[in-house]
N, C-alpha and C positions, 0 to 999 in steps of 0.2 A: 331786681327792678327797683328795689323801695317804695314802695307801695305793699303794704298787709294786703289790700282786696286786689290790685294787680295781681301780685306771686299766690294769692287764695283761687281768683281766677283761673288762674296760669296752670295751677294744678289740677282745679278739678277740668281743664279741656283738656290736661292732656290723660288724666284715667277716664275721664270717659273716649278718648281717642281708642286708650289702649282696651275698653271695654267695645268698642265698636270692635277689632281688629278680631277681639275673640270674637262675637257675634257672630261676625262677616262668615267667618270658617262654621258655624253651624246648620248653615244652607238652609235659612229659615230667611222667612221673607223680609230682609229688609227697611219696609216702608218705614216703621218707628223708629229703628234706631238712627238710622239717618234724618229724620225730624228732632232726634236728641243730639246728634252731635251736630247738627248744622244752628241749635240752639245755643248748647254750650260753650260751642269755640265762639260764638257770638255774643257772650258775656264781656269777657275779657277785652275782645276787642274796641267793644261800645267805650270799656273805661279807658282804655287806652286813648280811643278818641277824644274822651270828655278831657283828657290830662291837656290835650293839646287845641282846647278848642277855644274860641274866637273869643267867648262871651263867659258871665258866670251862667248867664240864660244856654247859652249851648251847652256846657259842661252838666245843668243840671239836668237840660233835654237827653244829653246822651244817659246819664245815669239810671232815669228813668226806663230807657227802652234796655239798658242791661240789666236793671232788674223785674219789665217784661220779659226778655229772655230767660232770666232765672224759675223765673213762675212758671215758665212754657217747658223750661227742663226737669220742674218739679213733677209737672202734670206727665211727661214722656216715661221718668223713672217711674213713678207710680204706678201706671199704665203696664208697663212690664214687670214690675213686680206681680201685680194682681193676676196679669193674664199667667203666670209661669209658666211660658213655654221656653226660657232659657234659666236656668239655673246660674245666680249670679251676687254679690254682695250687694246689693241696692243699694242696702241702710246707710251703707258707709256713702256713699255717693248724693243719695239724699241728703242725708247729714250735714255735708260737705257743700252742698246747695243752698240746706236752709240759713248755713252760719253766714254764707255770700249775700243773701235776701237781707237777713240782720244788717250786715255791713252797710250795704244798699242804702236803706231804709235811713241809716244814723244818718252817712254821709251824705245824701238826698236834704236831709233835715237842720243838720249843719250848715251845710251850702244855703237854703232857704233860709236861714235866721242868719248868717254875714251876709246876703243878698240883701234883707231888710233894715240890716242895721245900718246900711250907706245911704 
């Protein structure tokens, strides 16, 4: 893609896709991890948005809500970690969230100081 936090995105949607799929098959209810993947693939997508948006003000609107979503994915892996009623590498997933958050954050920050400088 060219983008570090796109392809960072890209990947943590698709292990947590692939961490839902396990899930899915252990006949346990549902509700969470489908609140995480419906966050996760909703990262990526936000900055895909922001790449092609109207404004620097939309680009940095969208970046924002994807890294809401990051926060809300942070909050879903924790959740299931704590509760362990699925046995699963979180860390790595978390990890994998927080470095996206970091990214976030610069690029948010970045964008906001060339926003000012014009």
């Amino acid at each position: 893609m060219g983008s570090p936090l796109l392809d960072r995105s890209l990947e943590f949607a698709s292990q947590v896709v692939l961490f839902y799929e396990d899930y899915s098959k252990s006949k346990k209810d549902t509700t969470i991890s489908k609140q995480l993947l419906r966050s996760a693939t909703s990262i990526g997508a936000n900055i895909n948005e922001a790449v092609y948006g109207n404004s620097k003000a939309d680009f940095i609107a969208k970046l924002h809500i994807s890294l809401k979503e990051t926060g809300e994915s942070i909050y879903w892996l924790t959740l299931l970690k704590r509760t362990g009623i699925f046995e699963y590498n979180y860390d790595s997933l978390l990890s994998q969230a927080e470095e996206i958050k970091r990214m976030l954050i610069a690029s948010i920050n970045t964008a906001k100081g060339n926003r000012n400088e014009k």
